[in-house]
C-alpha positions in Angstrom: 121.6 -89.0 62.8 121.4 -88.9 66.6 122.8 -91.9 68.9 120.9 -91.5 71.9 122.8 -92.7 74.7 122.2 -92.7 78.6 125.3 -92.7 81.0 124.9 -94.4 84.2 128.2 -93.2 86.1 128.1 -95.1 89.7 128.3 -93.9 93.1 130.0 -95.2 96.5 126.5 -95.8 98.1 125.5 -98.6 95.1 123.3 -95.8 93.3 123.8 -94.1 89.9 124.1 -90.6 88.5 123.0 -90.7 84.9 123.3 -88.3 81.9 122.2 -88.2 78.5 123.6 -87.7 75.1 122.2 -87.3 72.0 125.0 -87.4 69.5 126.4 -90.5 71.5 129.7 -90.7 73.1 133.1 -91.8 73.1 136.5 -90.5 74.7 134.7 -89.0 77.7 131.4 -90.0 78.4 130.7 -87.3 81.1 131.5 -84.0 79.4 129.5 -85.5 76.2 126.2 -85.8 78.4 124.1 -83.5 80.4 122.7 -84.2 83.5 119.5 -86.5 83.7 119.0 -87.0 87.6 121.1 -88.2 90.4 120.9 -91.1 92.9 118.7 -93.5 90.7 118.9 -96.8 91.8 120.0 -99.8 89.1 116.2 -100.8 88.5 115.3 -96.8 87.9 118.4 -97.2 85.5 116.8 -100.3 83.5 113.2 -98.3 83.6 114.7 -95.9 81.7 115.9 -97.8 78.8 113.9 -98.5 76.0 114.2 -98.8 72.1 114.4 -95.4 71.6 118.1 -95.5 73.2 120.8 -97.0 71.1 123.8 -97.3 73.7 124.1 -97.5 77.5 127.4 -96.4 78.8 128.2 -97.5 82.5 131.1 -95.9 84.3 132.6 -97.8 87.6 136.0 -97.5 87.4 136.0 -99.1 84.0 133.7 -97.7 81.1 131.6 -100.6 80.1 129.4 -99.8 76.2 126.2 -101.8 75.6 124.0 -101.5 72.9 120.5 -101.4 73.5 118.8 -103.9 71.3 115.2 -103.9 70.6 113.8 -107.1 69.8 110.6 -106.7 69.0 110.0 -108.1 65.4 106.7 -106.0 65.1 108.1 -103.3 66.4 105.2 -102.7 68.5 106.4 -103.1 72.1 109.5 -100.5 72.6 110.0 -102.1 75.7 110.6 -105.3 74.8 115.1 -104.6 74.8 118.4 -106.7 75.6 121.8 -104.7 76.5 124.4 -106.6 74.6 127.9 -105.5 75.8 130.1 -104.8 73.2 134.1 -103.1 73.2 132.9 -101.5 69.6 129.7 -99.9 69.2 129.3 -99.2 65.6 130.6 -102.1 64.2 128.3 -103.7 66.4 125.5 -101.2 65.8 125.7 -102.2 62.0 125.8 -106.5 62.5 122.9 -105.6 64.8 120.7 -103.2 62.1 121.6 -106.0 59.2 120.3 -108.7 61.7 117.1 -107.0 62.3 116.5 -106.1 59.0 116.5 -109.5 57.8 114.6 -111.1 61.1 112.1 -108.6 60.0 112.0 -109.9 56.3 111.7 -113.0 57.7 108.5 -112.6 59.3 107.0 -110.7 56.2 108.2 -113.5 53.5 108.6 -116.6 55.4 105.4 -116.5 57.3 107.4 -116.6 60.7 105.7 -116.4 64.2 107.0 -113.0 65.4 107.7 -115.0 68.8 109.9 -117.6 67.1 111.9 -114.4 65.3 112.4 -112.5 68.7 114.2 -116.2 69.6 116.3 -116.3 66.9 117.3 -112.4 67.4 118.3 -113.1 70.9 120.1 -116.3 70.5 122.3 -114.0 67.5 122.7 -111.4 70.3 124.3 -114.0 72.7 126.8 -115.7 70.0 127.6 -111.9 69.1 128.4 -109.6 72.3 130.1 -110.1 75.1 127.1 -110.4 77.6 123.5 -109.9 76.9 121.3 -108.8 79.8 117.5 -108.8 79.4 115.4 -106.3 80.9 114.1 -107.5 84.2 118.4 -108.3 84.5 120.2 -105.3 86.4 123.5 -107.3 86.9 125.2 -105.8 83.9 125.7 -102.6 86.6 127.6 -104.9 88.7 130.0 -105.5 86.1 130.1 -108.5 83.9 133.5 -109.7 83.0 
């Protein structure tokens, strides 16, 4: 199963390079992606992302791993992400599929408001990860420690 991952690797003049990956990445980042495009600024990063991504990986000195959350209890809007930061992607990956799974049961058995799930998902994201950026919130490339 593919773990589609996008590489934002920063340059000196405040702009990105980024890369893709399929199969995901770990040890080195850069010689697991291929080139996507060069020069993107962070809100071209953040346009990029959507559900269909499972991990950003940001390189600025430090490699920083967020997953990319979708939080849309429909699953209608693959737009509609947070980038929780995390220092271990799969265990993270799994709390995060076993937390959707049973927002979305929610909504189908207890007669939740699909807004009222999405709340719950990202107040579980924000007890969980390290940060959680939403998507109109480009500071994660800054750094956030």
């Amino acid at each position: 199963m593919g773990r589609r991952t996008l590489v934002a690797v920063a340059r000196p003049d405040g702009r990105y390079d980024c890369r893709t990956a399929h199969w995901g990445v770990d040890a080195d980042p850069v010689a697991q992606s291929r080139p996507l495009g060069n020069g993107w600024t962070a809100s071209a990063v953040l346009a990029a992302l959507d559900a269909t991504y499972e991990q950003l990986v940001v390189l600025d000195g430090s490699v920083r791993t967020y997953a990319v959350c979708w939080l849309d209890p429909m699953l209608s809007d693959i737009d509609d992400i947070a980038l929780a930061r995390t220092d271990d992607p799969d265990a993270f990956r799994s709390w995060w599929v076993d937390r959707k799974d049973a927002a979305s049961r929610a909504l189908d058995s207890d007669n939740r408001k699909p807004a009222s799930v999405r709340h719950d998902l990202l107040a579980a994201l924000r007890d969980r990860a390290a940060a959680v950026h939403c998507p109109d919130d480009a500071s994660f490339l800054r750094g956030d420690r």
